[in-house]
Backbone of each chain as nested JSON, in Angstrom:
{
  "chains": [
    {"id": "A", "residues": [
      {"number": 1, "name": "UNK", "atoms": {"N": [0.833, -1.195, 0.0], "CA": [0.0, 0.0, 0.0], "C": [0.873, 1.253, 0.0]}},
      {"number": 2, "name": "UNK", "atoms": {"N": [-0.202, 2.477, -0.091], "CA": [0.871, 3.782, -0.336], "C": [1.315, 3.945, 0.866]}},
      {"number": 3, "name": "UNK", "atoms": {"N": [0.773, 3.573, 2.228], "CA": [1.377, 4.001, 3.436], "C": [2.364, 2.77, 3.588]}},
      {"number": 4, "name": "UNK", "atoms": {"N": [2.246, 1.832, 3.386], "CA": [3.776, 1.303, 3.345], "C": [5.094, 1.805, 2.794]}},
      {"number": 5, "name": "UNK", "atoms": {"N": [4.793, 1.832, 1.747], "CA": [5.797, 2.233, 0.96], "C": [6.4, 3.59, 1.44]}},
      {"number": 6, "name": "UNK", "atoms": {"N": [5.494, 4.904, 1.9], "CA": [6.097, 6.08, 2.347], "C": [7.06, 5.459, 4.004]}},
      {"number": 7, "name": "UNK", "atoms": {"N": [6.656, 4.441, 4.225], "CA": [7.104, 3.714, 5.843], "C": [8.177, 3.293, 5.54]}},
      {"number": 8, "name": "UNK", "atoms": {"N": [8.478, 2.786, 4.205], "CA": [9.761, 2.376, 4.087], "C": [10.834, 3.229, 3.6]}},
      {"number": 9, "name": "UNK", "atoms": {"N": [10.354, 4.417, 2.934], "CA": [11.271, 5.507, 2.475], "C": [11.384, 6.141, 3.454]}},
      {"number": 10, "name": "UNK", "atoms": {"N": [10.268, 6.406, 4.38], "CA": [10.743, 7.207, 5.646], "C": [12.046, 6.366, 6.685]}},
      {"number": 11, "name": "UNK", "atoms": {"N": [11.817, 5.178, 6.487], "CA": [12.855, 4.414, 7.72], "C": [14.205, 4.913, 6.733]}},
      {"number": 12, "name": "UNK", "atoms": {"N": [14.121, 4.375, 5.307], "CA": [15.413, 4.527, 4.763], "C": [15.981, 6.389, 5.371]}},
      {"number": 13, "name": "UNK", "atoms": {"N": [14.849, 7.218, 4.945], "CA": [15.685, 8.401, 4.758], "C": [16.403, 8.88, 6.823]}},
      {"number": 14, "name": "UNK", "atoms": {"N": [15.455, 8.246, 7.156], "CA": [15.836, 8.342, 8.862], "C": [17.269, 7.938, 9.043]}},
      {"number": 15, "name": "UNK", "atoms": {"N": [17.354, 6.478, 8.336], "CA": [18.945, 5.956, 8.97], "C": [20.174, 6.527, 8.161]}},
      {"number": 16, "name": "UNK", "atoms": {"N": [19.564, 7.259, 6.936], "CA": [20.339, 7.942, 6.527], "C": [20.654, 9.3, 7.532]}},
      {"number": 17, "name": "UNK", "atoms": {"N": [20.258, 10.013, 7.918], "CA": [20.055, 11.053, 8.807], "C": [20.852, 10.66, 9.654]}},
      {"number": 18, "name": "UNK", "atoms": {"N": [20.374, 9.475, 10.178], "CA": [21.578, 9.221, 11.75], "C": [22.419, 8.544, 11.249]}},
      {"number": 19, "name": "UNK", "atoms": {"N": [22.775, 8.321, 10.388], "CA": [24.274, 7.901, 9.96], "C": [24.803, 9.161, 9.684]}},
      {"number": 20, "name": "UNK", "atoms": {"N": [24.549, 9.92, 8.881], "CA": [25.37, 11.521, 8.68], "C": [25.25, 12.096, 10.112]}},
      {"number": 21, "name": "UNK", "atoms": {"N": [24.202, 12.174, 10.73], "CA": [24.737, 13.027, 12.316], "C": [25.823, 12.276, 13.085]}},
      {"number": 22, "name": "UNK", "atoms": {"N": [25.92, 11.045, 13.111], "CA": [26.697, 10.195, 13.873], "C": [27.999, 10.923, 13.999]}},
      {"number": 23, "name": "UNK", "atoms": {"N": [28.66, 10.897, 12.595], "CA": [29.772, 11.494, 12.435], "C": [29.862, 12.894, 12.804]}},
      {"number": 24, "name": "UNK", "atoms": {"N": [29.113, 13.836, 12.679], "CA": [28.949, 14.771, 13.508], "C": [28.765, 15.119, 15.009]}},
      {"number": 25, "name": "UNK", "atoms": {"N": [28.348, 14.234, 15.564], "CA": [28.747, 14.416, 17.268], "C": [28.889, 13.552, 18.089]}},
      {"number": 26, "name": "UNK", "atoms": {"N": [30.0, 13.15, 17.871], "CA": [30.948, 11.961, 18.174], "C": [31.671, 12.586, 19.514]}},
      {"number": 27, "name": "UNK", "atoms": {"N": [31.371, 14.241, 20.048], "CA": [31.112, 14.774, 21.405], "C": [30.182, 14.384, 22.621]}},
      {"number": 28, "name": "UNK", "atoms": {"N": [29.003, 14.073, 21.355], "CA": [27.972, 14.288, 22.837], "C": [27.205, 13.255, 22.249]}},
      {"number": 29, "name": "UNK", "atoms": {"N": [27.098, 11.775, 22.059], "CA": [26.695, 10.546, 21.177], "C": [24.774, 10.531, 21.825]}},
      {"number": 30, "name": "UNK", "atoms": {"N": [25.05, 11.085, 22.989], "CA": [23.645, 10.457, 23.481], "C": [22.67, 11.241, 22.988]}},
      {"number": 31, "name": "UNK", "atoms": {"N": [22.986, 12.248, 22.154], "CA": [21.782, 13.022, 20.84], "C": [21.135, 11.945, 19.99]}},
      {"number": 32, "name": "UNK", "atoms": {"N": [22.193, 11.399, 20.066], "CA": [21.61, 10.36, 18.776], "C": [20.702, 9.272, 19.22]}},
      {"number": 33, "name": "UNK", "atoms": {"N": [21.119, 8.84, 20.478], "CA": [20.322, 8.42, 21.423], "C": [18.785, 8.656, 21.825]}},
      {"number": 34, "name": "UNK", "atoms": {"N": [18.782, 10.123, 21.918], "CA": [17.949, 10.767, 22.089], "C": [17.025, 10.804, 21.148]}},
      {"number": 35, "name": "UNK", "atoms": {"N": [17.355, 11.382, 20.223], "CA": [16.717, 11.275, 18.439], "C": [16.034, 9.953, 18.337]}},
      {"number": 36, "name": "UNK", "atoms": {"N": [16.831, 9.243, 18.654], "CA": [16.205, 7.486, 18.231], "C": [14.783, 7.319, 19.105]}},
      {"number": 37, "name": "UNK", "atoms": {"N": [15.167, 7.569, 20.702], "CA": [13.844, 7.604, 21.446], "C": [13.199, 7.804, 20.883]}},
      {"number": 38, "name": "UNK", "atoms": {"N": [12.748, 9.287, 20.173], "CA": [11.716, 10.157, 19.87], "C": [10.975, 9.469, 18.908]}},
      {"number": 39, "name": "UNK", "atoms": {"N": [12.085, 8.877, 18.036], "CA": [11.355, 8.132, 16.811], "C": [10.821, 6.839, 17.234]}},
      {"number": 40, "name": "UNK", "atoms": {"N": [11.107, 6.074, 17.859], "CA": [10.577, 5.045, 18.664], "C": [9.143, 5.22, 19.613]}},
      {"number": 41, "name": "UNK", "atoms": {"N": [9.119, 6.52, 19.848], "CA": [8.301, 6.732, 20.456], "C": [6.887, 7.581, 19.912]}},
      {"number": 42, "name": "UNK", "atoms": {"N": [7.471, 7.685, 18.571], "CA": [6.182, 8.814, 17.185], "C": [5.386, 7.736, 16.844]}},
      {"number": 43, "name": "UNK", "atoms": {"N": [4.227, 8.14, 16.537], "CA": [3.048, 7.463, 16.539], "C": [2.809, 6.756, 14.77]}},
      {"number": 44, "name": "UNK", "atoms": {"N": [2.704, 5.54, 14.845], "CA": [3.042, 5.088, 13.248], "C": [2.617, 5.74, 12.368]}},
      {"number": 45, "name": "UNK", "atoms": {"N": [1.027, 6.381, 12.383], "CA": [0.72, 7.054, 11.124], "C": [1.184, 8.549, 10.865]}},
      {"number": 46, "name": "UNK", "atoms": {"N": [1.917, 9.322, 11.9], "CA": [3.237, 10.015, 11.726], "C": [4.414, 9.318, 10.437]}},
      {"number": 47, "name": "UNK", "atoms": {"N": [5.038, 8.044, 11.213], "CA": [5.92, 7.515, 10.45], "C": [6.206, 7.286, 9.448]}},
      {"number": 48, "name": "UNK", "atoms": {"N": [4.996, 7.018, 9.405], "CA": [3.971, 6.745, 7.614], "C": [3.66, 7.9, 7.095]}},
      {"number": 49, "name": "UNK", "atoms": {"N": [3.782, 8.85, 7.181], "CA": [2.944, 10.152, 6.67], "C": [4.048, 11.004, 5.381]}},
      {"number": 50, "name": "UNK", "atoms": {"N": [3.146, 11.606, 4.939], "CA": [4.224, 12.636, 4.083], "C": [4.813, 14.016, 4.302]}},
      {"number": 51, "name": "UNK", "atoms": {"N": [4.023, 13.8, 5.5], "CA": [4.861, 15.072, 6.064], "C": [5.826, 15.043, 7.071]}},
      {"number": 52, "name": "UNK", "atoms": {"N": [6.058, 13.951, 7.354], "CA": [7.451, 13.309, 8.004], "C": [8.278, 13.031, 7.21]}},
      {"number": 53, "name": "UNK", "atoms": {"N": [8.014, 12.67, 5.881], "CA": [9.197, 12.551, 4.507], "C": [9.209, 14.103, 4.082]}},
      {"number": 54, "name": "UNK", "atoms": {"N": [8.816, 14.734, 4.12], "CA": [9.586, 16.682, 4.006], "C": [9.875, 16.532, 4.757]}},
      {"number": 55, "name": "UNK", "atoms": {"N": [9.445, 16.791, 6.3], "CA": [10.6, 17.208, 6.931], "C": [11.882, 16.217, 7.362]}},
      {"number": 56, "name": "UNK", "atoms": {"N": [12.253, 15.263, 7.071], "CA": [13.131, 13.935, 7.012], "C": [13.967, 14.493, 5.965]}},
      {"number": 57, "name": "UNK", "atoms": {"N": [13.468, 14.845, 4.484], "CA": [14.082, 14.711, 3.39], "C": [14.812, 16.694, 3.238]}},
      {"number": 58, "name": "UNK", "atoms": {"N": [13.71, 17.53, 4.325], "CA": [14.305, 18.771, 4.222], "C": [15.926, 18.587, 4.986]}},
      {"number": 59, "name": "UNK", "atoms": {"N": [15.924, 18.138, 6.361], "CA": [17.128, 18.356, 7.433], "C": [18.161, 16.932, 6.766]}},
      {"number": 60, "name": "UNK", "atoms": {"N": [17.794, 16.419, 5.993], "CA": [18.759, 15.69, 5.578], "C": [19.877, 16.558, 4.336]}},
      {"number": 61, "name": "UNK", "atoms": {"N": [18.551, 16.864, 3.358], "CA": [19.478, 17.841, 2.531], "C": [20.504, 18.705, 2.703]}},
      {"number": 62, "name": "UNK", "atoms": {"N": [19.844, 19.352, 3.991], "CA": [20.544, 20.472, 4.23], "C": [21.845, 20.401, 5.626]}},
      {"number": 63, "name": "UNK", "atoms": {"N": [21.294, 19.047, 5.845], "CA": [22.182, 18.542, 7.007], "C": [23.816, 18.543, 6.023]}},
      {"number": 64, "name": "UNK", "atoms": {"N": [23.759, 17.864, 4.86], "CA": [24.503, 17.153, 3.923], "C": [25.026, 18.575, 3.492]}},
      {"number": 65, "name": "UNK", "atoms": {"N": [24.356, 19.136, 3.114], "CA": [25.202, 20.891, 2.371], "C": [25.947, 21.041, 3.691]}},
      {"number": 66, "name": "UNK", "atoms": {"N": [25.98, 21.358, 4.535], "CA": [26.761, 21.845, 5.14], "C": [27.106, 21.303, 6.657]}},
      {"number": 67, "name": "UNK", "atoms": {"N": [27.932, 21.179, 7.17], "CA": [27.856, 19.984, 8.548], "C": [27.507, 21.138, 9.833]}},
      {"number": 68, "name": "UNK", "atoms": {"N": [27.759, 22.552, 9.708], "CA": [27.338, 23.555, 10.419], "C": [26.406, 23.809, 11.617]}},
      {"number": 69, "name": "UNK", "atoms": {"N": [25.5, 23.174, 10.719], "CA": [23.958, 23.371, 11.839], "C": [23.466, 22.157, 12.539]}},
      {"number": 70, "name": "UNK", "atoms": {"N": [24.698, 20.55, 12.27], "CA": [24.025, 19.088, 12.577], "C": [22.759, 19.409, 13.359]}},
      {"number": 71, "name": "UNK", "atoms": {"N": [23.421, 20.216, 14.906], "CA": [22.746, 20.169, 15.599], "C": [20.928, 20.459, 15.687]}},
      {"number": 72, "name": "UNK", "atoms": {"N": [21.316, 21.752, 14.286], "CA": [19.884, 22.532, 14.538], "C": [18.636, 22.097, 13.879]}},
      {"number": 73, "name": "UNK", "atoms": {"N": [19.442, 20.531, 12.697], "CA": [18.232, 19.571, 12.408], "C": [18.178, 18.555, 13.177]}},
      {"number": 74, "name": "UNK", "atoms": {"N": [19.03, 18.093, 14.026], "CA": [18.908, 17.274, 15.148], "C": [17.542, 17.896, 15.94]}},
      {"number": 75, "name": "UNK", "atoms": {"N": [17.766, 18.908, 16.599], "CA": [16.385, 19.852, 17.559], "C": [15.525, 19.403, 16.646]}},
      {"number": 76, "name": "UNK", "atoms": {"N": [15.543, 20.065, 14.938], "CA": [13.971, 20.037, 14.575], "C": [13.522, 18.603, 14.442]}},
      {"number": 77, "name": "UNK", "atoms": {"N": [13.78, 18.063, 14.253], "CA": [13.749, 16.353, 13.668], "C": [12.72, 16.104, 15.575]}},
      {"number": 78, "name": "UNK", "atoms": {"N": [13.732, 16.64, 16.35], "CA": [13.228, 15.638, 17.917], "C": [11.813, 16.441, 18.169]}},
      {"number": 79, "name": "UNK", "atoms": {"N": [11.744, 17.992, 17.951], "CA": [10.555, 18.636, 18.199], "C": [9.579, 18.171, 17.642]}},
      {"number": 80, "name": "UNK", "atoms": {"N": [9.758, 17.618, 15.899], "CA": [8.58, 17.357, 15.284], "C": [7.628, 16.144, 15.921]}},
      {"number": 81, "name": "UNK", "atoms": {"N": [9.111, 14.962, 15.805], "CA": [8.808, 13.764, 16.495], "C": [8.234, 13.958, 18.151]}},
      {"number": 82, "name": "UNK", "atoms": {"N": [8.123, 15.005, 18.399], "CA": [7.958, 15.265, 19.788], "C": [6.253, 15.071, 19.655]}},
      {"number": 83, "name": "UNK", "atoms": {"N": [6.281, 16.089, 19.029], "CA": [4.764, 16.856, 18.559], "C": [3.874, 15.918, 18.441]}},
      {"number": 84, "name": "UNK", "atoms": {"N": [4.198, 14.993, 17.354], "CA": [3.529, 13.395, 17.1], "C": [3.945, 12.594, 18.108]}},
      {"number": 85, "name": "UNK", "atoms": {"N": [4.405, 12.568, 19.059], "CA": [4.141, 10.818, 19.948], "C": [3.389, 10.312, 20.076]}},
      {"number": 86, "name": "UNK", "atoms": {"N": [3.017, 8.468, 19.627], "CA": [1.942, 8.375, 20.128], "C": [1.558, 8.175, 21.457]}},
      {"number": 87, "name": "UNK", "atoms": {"N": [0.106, 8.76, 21.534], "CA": [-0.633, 8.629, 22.768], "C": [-0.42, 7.372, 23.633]}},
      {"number": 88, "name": "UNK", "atoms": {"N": [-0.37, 7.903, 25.283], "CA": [-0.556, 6.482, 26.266], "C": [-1.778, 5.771, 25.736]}},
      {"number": 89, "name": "UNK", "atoms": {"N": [-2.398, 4.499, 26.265], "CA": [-3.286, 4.148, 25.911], "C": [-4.037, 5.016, 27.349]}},
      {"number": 90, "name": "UNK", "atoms": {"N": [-5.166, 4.51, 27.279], "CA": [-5.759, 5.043, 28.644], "C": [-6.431, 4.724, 28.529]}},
      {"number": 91, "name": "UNK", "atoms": {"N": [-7.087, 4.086, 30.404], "CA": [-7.827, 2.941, 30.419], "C": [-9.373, 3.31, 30.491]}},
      {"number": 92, "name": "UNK", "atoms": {"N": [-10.001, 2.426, 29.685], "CA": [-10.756, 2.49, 29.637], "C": [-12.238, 1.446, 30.552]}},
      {"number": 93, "name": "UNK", "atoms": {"N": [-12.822, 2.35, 31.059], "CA": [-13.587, 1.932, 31.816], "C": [-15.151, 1.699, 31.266]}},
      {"number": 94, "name": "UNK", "atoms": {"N": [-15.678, 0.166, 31.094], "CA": [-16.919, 0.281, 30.874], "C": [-18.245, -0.086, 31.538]}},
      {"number": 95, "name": "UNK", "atoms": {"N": [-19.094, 0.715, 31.896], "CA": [-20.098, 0.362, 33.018], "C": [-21.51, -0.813, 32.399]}},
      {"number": 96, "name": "UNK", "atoms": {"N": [-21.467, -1.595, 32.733], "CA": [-22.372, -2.467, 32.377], "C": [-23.855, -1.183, 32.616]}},
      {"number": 97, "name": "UNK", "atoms": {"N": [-25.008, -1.555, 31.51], "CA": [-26.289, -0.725, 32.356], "C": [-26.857, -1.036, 33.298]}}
    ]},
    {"id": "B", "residues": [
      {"number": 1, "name": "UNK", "atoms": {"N": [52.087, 28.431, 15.565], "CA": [50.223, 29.166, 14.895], "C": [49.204, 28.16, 14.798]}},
      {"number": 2, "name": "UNK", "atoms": {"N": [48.28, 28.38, 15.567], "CA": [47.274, 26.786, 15.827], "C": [46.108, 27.485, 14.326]}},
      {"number": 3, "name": "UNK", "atoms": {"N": [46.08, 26.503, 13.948], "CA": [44.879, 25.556, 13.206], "C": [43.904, 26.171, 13.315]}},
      {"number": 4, "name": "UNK", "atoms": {"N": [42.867, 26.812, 12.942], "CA": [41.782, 27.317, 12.729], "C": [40.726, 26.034, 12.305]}},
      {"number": 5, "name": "UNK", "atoms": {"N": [39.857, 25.055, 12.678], "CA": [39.33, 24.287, 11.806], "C": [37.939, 24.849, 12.216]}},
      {"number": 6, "name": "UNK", "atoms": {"N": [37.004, 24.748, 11.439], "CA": [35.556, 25.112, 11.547], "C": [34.709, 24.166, 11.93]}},
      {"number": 7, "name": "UNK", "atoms": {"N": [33.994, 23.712, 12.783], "CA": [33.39, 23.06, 13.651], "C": [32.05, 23.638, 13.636]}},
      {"number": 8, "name": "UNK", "atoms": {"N": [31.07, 22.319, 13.906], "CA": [29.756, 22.681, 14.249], "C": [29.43, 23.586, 15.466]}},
      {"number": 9, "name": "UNK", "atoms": {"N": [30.185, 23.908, 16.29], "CA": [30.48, 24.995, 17.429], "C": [30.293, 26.302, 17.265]}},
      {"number": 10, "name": "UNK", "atoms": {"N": [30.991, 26.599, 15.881], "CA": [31.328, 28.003, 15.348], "C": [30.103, 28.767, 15.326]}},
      {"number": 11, "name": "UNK", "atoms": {"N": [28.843, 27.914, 14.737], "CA": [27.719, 28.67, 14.308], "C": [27.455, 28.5, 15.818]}},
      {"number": 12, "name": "UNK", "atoms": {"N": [26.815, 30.351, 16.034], "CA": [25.63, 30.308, 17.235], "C": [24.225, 29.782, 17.042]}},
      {"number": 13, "name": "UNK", "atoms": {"N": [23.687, 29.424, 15.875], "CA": [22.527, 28.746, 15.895], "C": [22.349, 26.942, 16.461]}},
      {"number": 14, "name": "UNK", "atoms": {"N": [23.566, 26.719, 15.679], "CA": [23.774, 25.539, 15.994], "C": [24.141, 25.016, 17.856]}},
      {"number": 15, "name": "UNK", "atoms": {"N": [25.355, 25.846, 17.969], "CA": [25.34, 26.272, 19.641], "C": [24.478, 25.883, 20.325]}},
      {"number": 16, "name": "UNK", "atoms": {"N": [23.593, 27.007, 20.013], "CA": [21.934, 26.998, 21.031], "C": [21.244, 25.547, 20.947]}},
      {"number": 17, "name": "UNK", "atoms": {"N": [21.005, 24.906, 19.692], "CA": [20.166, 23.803, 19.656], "C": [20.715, 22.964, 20.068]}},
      {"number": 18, "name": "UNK", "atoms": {"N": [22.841, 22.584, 20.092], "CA": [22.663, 21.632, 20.939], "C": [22.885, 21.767, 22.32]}},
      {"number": 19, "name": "UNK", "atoms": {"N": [22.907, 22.977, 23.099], "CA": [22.72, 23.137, 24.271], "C": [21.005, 22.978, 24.183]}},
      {"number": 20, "name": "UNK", "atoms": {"N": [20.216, 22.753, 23.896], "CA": [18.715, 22.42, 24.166], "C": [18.664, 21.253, 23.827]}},
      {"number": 21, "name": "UNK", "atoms": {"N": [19.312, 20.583, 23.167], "CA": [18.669, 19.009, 23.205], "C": [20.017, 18.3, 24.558]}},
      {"number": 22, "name": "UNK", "atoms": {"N": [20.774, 18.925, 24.724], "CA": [21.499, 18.662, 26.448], "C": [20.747, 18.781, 27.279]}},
      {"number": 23, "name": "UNK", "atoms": {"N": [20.201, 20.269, 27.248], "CA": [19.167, 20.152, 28.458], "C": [18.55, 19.062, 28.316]}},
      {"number": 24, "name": "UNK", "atoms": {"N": [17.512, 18.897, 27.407], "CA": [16.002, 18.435, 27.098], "C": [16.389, 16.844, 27.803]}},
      {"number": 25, "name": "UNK", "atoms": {"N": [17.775, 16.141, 27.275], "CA": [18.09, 14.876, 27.625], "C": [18.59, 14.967, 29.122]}},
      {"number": 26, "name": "UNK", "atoms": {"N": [19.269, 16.384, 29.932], "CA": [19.414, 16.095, 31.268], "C": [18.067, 16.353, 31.899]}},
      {"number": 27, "name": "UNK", "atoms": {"N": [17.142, 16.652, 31.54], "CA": [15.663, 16.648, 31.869], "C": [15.249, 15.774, 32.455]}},
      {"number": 28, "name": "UNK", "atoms": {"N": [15.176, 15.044, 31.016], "CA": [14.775, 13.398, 30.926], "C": [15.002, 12.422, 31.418]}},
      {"number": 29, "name": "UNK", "atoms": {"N": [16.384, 12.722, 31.91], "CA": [17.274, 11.744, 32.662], "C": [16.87, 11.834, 34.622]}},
      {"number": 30, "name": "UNK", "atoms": {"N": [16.152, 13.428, 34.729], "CA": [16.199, 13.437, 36.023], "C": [15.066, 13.303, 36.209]}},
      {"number": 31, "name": "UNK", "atoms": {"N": [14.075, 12.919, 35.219], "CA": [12.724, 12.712, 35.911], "C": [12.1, 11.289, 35.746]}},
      {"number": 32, "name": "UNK", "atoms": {"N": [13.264, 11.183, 35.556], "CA": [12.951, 9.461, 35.204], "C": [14.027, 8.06, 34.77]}}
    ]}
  ]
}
């Protein structure tokens, strides 16, 4: 399906991302760490979406032009993924009538 | 004469964001 397929370009363009930051902060590793949480923790039809492949495919581009800002698509990448986490479940209670 | 190399440091934008994802992870770390 089409949401597969964007699921699998999104994983590809992700590990691309943290393979180019890797080498970039080889200071402070637990960003990357961090980053990974977030994505582990974004809600699948986020993952799946196309607006997680712009912004995936924007901070990669521009990650790649220039090594300058790693950090400042690192932030946006974790904020977005922030934004989307998915929800706890929460329990649900049902009263017989 | 030392070396000038340009580093992700140099930029103050960059600076700031990864002093916020330091915080954000010593946050994280202390509340849980």
């Amino acid at each position: 399906t089409e949401s597969h397929i964007l699921q699998l370009e999104n994983q590809r363009l992700f590990a691309e991302f943290l393979e180019h930051c890797a080498n970039h902060t080889q200071d402070c590793p637990e960003v990357m760490t961090f980053l990974r949480a977030k994505h582990t923790k974004a809600s699948p039809e986020f993952l799946s979406s196309v607006e997680f492949r712009n912004t995936l495919g924007r901070c990669l581009t521009r990650a790649q032009s220039g090594r300058a800002k790693t950090f400042v698509y690192i932030n946006e990448l974790c904020t977005v993924l922030k934004q989307h986490a998915a929800k706890k479940r929460q329990a649900v209670v049902t009263l017989e009538p | 004469v030392p070396t000038l190399i340009a580093d992700d440091d140099d930029d103050p934008e960059n600076r700031i964001a990864k002093k916020m994802l330091l915080a954000q992870i010593k946050a994280n770390y202390s509340s849980g």
